[in-house]
TIKEFI-474143 format. One record per residue: residue number from 1; residue in one letter; chain; x, y, z of N, C-alpha, C in turn. Coordinates in steps of 0.2 Angstrom, whole numbers, m for minus. Layout:
REM TIKEFI-474143
SITE|NUM|A|A|X|Y|Z|X|Y|Z|X|Y|Z
...
//
This chain:
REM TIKEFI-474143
SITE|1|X|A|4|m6|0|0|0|0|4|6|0
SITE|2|X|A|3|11|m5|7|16|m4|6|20|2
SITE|3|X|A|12|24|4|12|28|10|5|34|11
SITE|4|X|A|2|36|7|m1|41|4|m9|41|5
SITE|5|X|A|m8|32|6|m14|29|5|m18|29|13
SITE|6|X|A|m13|28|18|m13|26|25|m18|28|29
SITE|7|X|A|m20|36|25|m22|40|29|m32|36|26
SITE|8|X|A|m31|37|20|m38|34|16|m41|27|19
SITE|9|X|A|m36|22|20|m37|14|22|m39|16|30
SITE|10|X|A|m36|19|34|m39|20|38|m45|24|41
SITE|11|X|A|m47|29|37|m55|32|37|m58|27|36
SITE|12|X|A|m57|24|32|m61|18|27|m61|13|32
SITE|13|X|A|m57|10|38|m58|5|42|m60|6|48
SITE|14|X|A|m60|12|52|m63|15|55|m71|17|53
SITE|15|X|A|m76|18|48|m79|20|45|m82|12|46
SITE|16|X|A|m79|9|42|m82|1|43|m84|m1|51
SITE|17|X|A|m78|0|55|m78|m2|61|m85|0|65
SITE|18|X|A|m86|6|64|m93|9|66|m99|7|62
SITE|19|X|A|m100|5|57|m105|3|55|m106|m6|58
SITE|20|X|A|m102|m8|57|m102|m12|59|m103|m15|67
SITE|21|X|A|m101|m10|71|m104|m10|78|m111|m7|81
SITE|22|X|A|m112|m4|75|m118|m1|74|m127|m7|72
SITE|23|X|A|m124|m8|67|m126|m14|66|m127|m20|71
SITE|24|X|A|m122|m21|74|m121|m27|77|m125|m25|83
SITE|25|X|A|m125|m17|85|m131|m18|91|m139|m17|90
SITE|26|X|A|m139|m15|85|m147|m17|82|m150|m21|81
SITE|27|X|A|m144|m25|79|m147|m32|78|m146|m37|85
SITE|28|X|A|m143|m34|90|m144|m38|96|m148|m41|101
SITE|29|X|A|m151|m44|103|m157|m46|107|m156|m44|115
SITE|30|X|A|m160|m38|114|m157|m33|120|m164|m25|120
SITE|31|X|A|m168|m26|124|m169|m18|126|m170|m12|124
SITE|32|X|A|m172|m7|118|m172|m4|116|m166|2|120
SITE|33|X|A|m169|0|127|m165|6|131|m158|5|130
SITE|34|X|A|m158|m2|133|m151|m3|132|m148|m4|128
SITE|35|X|A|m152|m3|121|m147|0|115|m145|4|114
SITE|36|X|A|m149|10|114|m150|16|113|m141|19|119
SITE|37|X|A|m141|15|125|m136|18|132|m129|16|126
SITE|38|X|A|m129|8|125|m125|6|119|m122|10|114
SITE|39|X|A|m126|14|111|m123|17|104|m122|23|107
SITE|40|X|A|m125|26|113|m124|33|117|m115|29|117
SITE|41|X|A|m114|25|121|m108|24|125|m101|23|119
SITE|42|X|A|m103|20|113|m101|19|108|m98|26|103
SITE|43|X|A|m105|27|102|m102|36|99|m96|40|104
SITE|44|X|A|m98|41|109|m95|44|113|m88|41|111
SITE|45|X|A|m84|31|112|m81|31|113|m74|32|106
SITE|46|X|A|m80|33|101|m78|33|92|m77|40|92
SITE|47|X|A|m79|46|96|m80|53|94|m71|53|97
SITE|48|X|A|m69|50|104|m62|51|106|m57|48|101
SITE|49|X|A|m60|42|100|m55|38|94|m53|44|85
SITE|50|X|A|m59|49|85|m59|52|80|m55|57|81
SITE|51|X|A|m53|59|87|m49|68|89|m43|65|89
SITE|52|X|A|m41|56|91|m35|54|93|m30|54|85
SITE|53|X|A|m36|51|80|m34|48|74|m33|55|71
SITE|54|X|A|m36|60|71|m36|66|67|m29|72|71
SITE|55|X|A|m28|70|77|m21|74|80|m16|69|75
SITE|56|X|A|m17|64|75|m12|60|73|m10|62|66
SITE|57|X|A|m18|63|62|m14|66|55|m11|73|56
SITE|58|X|A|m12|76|60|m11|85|60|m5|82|60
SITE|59|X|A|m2|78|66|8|79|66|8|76|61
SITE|60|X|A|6|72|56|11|70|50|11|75|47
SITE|61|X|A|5|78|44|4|84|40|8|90|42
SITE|62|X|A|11|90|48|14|95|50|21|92|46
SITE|63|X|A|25|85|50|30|85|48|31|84|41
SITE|64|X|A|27|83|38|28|82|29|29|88|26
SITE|65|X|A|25|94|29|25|100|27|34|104|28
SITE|66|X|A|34|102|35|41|103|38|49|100|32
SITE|67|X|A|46|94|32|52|89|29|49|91|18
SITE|68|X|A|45|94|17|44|97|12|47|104|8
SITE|69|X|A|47|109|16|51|115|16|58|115|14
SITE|70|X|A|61|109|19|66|109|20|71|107|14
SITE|71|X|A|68|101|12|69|98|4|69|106|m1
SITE|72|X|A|63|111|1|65|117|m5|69|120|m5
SITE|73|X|A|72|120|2|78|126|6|83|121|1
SITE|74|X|A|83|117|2|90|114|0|91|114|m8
SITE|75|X|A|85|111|m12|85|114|m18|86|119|m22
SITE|76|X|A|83|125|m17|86|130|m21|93|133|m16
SITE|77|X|A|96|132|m14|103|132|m12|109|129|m18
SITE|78|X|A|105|126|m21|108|118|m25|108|126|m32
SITE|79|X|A|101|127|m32|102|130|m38|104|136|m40
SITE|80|X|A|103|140|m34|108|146|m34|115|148|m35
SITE|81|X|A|117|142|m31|125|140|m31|125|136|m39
SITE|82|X|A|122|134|m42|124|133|m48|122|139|m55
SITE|83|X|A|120|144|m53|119|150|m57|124|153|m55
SITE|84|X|A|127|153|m49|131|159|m46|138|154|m52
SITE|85|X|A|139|147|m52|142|144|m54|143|146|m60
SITE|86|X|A|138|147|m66|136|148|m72|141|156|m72
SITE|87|X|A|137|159|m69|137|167|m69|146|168|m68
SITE|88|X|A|150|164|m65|159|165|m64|161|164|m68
SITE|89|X|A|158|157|m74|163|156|m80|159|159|m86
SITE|90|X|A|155|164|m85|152|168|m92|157|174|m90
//
């Protein structure tokens, strides 16, 4: 799987994960109420799993952007020193 992907396959099995828990309590043989406490206890514990998963992307998106910069710093240091290069033997 590409690296790029990580972030897609994981919405995509989290998204699964809750339908599928979702499901699995409705079709329980159980209480109205006590399903209803179920999906209350559920969401809640999918709404934490959600901020944890989405901090997670921020720090990559941070460090990618970081590790992006860095790569242009360098590039153009690369290219300047090679005009300045150009510019000594004209």
């Amino acid at each position: 799987m590409a690296k790029n992907d990580s972030g897609t396959f994981l919405a995509g099995f989290v998204i699964g994960a809750m339908v599928g828990a979702i499901l699995a309590l409705i079709f329980a043989p159980q209480p109205g109420s006590e399903t209803r406490a179920l999906l209350r206890e559920r969401g809640i514990e999918l709404k934490e799993r959600g901020k944890v998963i989405l901090e997670e992307q921020r720090k990559r998106a941070q460090e990618a952007i970081a590790k992006a910069k860095e790569e242009v710093a360098k590039k153009r240091e690369e290219l300047e020193a090679q005009v300045k290069g150009e510019e000594a033997e004209a």
